[in-house]
C-alpha positions in Angstrom: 123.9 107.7 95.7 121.9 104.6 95.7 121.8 102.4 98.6 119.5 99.6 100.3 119.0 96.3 101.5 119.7 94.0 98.4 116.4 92.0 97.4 116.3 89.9 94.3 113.0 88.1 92.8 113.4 84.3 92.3 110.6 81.5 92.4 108.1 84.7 91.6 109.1 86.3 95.1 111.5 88.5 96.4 113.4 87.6 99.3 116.8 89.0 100.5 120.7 88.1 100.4 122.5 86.9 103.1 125.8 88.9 104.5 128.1 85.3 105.0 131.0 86.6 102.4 129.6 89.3 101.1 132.1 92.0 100.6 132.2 95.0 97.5 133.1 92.6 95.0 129.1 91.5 95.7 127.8 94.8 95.7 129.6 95.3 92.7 127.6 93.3 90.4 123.9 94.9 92.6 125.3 98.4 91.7 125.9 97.8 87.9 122.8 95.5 88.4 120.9 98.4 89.0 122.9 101.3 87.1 123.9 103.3 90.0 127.6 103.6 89.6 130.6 101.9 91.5 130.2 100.4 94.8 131.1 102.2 98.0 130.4 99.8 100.5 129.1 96.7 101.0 127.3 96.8 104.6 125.5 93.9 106.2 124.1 93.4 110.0 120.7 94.4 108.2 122.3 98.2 107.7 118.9 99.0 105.9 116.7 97.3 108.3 115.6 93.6 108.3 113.9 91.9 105.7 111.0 89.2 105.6 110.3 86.2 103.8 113.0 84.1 102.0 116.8 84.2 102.1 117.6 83.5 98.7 121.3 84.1 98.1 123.9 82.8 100.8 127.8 82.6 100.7 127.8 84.8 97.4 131.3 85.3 96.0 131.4 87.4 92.9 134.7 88.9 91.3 132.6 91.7 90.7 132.7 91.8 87.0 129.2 89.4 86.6 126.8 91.1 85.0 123.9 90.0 87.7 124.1 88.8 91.1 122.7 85.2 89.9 125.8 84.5 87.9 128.1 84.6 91.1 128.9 81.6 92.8 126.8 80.9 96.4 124.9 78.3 98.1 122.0 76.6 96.5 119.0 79.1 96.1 117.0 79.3 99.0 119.4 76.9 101.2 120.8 79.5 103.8 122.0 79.4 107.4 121.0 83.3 108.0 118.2 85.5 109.4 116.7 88.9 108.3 119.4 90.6 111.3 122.2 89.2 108.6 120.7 90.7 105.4 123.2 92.3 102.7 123.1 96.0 101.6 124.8 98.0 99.0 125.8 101.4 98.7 126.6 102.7 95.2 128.2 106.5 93.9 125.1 107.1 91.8 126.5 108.0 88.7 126.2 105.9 85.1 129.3 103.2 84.9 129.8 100.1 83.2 133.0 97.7 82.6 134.3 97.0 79.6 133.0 94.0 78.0 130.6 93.1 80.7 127.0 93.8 79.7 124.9 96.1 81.5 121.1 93.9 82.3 118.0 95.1 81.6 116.2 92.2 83.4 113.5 93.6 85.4 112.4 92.5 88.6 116.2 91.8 89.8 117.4 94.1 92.9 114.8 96.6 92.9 114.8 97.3 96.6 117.9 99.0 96.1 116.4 102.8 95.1 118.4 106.2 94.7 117.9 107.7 98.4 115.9 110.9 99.2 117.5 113.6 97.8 115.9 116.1 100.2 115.4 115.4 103.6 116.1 117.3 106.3 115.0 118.1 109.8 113.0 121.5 110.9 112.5 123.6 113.5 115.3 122.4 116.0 118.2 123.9 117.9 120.8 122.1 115.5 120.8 120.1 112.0 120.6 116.5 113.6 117.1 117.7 115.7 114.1 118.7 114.8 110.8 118.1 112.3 111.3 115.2 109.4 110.6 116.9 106.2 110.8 115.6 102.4 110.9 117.6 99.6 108.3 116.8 97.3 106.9 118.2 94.0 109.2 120.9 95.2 107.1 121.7 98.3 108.3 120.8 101.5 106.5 118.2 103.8 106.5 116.8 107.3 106.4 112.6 107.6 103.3 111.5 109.2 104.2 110.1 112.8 101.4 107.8 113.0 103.8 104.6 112.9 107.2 106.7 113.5 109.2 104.9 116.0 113.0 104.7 117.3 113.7 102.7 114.1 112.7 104.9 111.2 114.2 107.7 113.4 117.6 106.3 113.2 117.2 105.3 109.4 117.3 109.7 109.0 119.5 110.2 111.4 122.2 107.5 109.5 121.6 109.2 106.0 122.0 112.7 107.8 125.0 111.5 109.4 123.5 112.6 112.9 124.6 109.2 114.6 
């Protein structure tokens, strides 16, 4: 699967998209946007943490068969009544999938936040598979997460994608 806060570069910045009406229709267009299959859900309340800078996109309502976010209708660009704890996510199946007659973008730059998740993580060494050590596998070797600025947050970040809580 893919799934992040959605981010989209406007003005030559990024900046995030509001949650006022944004519903799978929205993250329709992100996933396609970003060729990472159907949506699945469309979560806001900052789901994948809070974002800085601008609020770009507000009061987005796509049908879900535009072929980039900036062709649905919504507020004014950069004219929003949100804050970062009201940024938009996506969740997408992951696999290849287009619709019929509705161009798949190759604009760069456009929802890039939104990046396939870890496919291995896991946690070592505890009593149970929600405790223990964060590891990553990468370059095939397995590798504990420096807990230099590791804090409540990022702890419930792995516990979400482990489905621990």
């Amino acid at each position: 699967r893919c799934a992040g806060r959605v981010e989209v570069f406007h003005a030559g910045r990024w900046g995030t998209v509001c949650d006022d009406a944004w519903d799978v229709a929205d993250a329709q267009v992100i996933c396609r946007q970003v060729r990472c299959g159907p949506a699945l859900w469309a979560p806001g309340e900052a789901r994948f943490g809070r974002g800085s800078g601008a609020i770009w996109l507000d009061e987005t309502n796509c049908t879900g068969r535009e072929a980039h976010l900036a062709q649905c209708p919504a507020r004014t660009w950069g004219l929003s009544d949100c804050y970062h704890g009201e940024d938009a996510g996506a969740v997408c199946a992951g696999e290849t999938w287009t619709v019929p007659g509705v161009p798949v973008p190759t604009r760069p730059g456009v929802a890039e936040s939104l990046e396939p998740e870890p496919p291995h993580l896991r946690l070592a060494g505890g009593s149970n598979r929600c405790e223990g050590r964060v590891e990553l596998l990468y370059l095939g070797r397995w590798a504990g997460v420096c807990g230099h600025t590791w804090g409540p947050r990022e702890a419930q970040v792995v516990c979400r994608y482990l489905g621990c809580g």
